[in-house]
C-alpha positions in Angstrom: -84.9 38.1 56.0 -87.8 40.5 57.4 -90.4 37.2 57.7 -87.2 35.9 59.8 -86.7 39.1 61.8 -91.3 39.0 62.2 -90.4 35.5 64.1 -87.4 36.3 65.9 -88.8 39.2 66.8 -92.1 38.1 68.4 -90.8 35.5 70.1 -91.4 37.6 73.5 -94.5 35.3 73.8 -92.6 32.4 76.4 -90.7 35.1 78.4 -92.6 35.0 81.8 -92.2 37.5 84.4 -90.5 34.5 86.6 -87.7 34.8 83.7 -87.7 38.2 83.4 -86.7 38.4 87.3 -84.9 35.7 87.2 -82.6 37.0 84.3 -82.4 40.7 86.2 -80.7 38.6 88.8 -78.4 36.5 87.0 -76.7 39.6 85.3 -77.0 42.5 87.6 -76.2 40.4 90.9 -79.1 41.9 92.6 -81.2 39.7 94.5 -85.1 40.3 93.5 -87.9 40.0 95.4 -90.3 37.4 93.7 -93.1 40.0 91.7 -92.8 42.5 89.7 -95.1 45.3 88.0 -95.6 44.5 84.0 -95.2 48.4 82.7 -97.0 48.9 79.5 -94.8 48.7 76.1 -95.9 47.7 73.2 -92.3 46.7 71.6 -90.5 45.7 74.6 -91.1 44.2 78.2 -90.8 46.8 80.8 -91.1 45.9 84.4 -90.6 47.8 87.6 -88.7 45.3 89.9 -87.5 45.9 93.6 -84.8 44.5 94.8 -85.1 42.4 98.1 -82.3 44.0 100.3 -82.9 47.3 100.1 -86.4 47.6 98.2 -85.3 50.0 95.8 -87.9 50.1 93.0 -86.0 49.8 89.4 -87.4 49.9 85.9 -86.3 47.0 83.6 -86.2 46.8 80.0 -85.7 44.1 77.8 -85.2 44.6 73.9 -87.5 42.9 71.5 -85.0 40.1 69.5 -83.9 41.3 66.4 -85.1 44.8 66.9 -81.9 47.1 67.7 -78.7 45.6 68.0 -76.3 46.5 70.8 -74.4 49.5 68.5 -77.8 50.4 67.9 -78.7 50.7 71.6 -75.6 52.2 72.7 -76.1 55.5 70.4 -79.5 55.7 72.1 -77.8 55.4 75.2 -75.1 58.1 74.6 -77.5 60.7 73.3 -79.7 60.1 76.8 -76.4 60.6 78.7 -74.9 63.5 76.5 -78.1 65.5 77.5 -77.9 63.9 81.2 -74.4 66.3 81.3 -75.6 68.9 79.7 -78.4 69.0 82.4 -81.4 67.9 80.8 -83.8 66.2 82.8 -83.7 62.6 81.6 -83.9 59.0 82.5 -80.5 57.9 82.2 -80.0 54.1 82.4 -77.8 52.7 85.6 -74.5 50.6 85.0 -74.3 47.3 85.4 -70.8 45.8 87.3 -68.6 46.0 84.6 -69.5 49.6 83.6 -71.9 49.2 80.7 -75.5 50.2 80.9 -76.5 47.2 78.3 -76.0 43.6 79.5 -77.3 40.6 77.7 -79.8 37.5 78.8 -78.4 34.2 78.0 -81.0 34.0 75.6 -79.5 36.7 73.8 -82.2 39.4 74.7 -80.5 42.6 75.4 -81.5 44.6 78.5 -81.3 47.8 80.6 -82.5 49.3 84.0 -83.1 52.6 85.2 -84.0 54.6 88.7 -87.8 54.9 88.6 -88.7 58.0 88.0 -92.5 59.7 88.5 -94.6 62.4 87.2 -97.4 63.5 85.4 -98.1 63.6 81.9 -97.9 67.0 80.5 -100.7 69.3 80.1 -100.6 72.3 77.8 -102.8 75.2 78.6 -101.4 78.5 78.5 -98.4 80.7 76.3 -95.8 80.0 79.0 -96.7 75.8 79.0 -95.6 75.7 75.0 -93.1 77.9 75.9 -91.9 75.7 78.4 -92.0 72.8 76.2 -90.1 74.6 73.2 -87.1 75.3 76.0 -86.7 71.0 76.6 -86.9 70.4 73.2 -83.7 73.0 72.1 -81.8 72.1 74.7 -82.2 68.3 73.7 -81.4 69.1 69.8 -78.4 71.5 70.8 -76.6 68.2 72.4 -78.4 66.0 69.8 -76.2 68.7 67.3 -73.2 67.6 68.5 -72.5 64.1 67.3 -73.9 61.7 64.6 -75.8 58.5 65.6 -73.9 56.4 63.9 -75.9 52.6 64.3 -79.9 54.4 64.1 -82.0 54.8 61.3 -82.3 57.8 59.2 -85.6 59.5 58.5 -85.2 59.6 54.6 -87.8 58.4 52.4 -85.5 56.1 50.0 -83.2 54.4 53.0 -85.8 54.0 55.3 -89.5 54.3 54.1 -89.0 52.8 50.7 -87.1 49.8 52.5 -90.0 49.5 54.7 -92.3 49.2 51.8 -90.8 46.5 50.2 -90.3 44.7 53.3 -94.4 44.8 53.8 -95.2 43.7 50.1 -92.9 40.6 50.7 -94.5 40.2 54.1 -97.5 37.5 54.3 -99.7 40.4 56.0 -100.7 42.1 52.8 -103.1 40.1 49.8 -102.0 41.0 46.6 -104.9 43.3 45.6 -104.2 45.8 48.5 -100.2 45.0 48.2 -100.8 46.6 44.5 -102.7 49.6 45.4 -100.6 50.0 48.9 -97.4 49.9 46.6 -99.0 52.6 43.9 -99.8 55.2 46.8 -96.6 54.6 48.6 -94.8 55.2 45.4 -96.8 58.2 44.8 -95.7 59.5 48.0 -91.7 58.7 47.9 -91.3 60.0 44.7 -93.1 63.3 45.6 -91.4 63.9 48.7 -87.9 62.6 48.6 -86.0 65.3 46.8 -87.0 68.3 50.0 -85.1 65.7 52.3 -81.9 66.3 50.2 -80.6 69.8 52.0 -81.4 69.6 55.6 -79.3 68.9 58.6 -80.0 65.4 60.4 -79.4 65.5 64.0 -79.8 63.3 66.6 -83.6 63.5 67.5 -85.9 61.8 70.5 -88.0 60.1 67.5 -91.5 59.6 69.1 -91.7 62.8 70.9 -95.6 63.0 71.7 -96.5 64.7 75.2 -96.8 61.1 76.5 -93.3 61.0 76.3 -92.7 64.3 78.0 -93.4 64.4 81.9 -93.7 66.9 84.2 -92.6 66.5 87.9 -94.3 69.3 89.7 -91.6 71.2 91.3 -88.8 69.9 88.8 -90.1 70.6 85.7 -90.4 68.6 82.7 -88.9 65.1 82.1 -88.1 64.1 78.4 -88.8 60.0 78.3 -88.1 57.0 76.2 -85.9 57.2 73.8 -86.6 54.1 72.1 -87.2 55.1 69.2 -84.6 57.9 68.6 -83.1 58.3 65.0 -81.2 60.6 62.6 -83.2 63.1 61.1 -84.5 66.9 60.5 -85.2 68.8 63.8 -88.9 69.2 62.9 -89.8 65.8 63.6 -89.6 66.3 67.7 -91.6 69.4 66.9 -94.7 68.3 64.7 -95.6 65.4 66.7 -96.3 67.7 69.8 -99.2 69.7 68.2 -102.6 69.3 68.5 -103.4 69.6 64.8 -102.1 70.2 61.6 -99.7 73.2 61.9 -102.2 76.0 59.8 -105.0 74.6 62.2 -102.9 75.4 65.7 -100.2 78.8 64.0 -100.3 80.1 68.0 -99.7 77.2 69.4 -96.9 76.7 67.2 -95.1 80.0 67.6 -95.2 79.7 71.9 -93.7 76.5 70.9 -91.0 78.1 68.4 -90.8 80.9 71.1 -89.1 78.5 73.7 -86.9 76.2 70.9 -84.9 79.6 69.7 -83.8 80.3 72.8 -81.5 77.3 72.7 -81.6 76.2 69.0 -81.9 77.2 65.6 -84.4 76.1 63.1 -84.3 75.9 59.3 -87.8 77.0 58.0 -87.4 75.3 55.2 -88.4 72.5 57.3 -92.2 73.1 58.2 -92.2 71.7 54.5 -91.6 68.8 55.6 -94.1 68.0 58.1 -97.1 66.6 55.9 -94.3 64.0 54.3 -93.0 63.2 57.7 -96.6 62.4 58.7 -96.9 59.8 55.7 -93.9 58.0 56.4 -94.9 57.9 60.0 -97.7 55.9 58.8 -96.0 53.6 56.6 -93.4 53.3 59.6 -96.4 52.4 61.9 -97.7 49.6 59.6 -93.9 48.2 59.7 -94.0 48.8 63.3 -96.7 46.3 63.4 -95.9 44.0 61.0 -92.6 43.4 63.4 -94.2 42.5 66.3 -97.3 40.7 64.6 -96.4 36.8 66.0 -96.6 38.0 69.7 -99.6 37.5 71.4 -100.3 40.9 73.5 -100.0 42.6 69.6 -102.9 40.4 68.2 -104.9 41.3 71.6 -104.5 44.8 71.2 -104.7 44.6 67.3 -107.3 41.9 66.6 -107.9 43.5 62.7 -104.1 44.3 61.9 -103.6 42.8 58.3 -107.4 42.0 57.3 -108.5 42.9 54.0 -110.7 45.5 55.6 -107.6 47.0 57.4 -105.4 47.2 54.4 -108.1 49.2 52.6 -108.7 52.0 55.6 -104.9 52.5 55.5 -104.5 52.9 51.7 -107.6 55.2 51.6 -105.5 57.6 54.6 -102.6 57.6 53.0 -104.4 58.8 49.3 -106.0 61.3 51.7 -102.6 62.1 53.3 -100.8 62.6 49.8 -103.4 64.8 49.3 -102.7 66.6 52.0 -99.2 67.3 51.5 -100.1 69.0 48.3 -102.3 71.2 50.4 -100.3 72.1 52.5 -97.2 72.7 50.3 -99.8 75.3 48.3 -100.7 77.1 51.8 -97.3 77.4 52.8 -96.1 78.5 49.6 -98.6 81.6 49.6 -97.7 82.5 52.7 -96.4 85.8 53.3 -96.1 85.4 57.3 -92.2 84.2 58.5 -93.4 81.0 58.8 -97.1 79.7 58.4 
């Protein structure tokens, strides 16, 4: 089923930008002028459009086959548009005619489009910019609170990561010497980990919340982005991904962050033990990530070494290193005597 889901999936490589106009037009009525600007996305095709009567500039986004379905897309829709009411500063996507804000190619590619939006990535250089940063985020996680996501993935390690191992070892991308060692480590990992997922709350969560993803519009403030990749899971993944290091390497950093998040949410220390593991399935998800996407042709351009012997070594030799780390960690935070780190 995956190795069907790997083709399905890649077969982005014959949709031209001519289609991709031409398919706007066919389902949003809009008539197109006859370019568009390719937006870079690894997973999905992105393009800014305009549209020839009244050159408004649009962003359109077509979903990689197989990837999400449409329940799947409308819960990632519903959280951008629950924080949209509660005044969050977000992209939310525009309807189409008959009220929904997903419409379908007549290849059976799902797409959206949204106002285009500008602004600058975020920098972080003082107290008050972490600050600022730990406000957007507990606003977004006091809606995302409110309502289970009930088509995305959760962040456990036994529904999702070990899922994802299995799919790789019966994948053609992985020889059998490094699928051996890949499967020990990952095993190593799972079992270590997975109990510490069993009491914490899963909310709705961005997902991939790096300052990338986080934009700030001068005079309007910051601008959470892309929800893509939003999931179920413990609060602490939108938080970890933000620092610049690992949390005992960056403890001020994190507090100015924490500082900001209280003010609008409430956080389980409990946790900041999660972090290290959420980092190793991260990478595990990544190599999955990749593995989906491998047949299309911009992937192997911007991943000539994906799946080579050499590569599957480098990654099983971090993620040893990274199971050592999470017993690192768990030591340091278990001495500590501070209220968190």
């Amino acid at each position: 089923m995956f190795n069907k889901q790997i083709e399905q999936g890649g077969n982005f490589n014959n949709f031209t930008l001519e289609k991709a106009i031409d398919s706007f037009e066919v389902v949003s009525g809009f008539k197109m002028q006859n370019f568009a600007y390719s937006l870079p996305s690894y997973i999905n095709r992105v393009y800014e459009m305009r549209t020839a009567e009244s050159n408004e500039s649009v962003i359109v986004k077509f979903y990689r086959p197989q990837r999400w379905n449409y329940d799947a897309i409308a819960d990632e829709h519903e959280f951008v548009f629950d924080c949209l009411e509660s005044e969050i500063p977000v992209i939310a996507p525009k309807l189409f005619a008959d009220g929904d804000s997903i419409s379908e190619t007549s290849d059976g590619i799902f797409l959206s489009y949204f106002p285009k939006k500008q602004g600058r990535e975020l920098e972080l250089n003082c107290t008050e910019d972490w600050t600022r940063l730990g406000q957007i985020i507990g606003r977004m996680h006091a809606v995302g609170s409110q309502y289970k996501a009930r088509y995305r993935l959760a962040l456990d390690p036994q529904t999702m990561t070990a899922k994802f191992v299995d799919e790789l070892l019966n994948s053609p991308y992985i020889d059998k010497v490094n699928g051996k060692n890949f499967q020990s480590i990952c095993k190593k990992i799972i079992s270590a980990i997975d109990e510490r997922f069993n009491d914490v709350d899963y909310i709705r969560v961005h997902g991939d919340c790096h300052r990338a993803n986080i934009l700030n519009r001068l005079d309007e403030g910051l601008m959470i982005i892309d929800f893509d990749d939003m999931l179920m899971a413990p609060a602490v993944q939108d938080l970890w991904l933000l620092l610049p290091d690992y949390i005992h390497n960056c403890k001020n950093k994190f507090y100015d962050l924490m500082d900001g998040y209280w003010q609008f949410c409430d956080f389980n220390d409990y946790e900041l033990f999660l972090i290290e593991p959420l980092r190793a399935m991260r990478m595990i998800y990544f190599l999955h990530w990749c593995a989906f996407q491998y047949n299309d042709v911009r992937f192997q351009a911007n991943f000539p070494d994906w799946g080579t012997e050499i590569f599957w070594r480098q990654e099983i030799n971090d993620l040893e290193r990274q199971f050592e780390i999470i017993k690192d960690a768990d030591k340091a935070l278990s001495k500590s005597t501070n209220h968190l780190i």
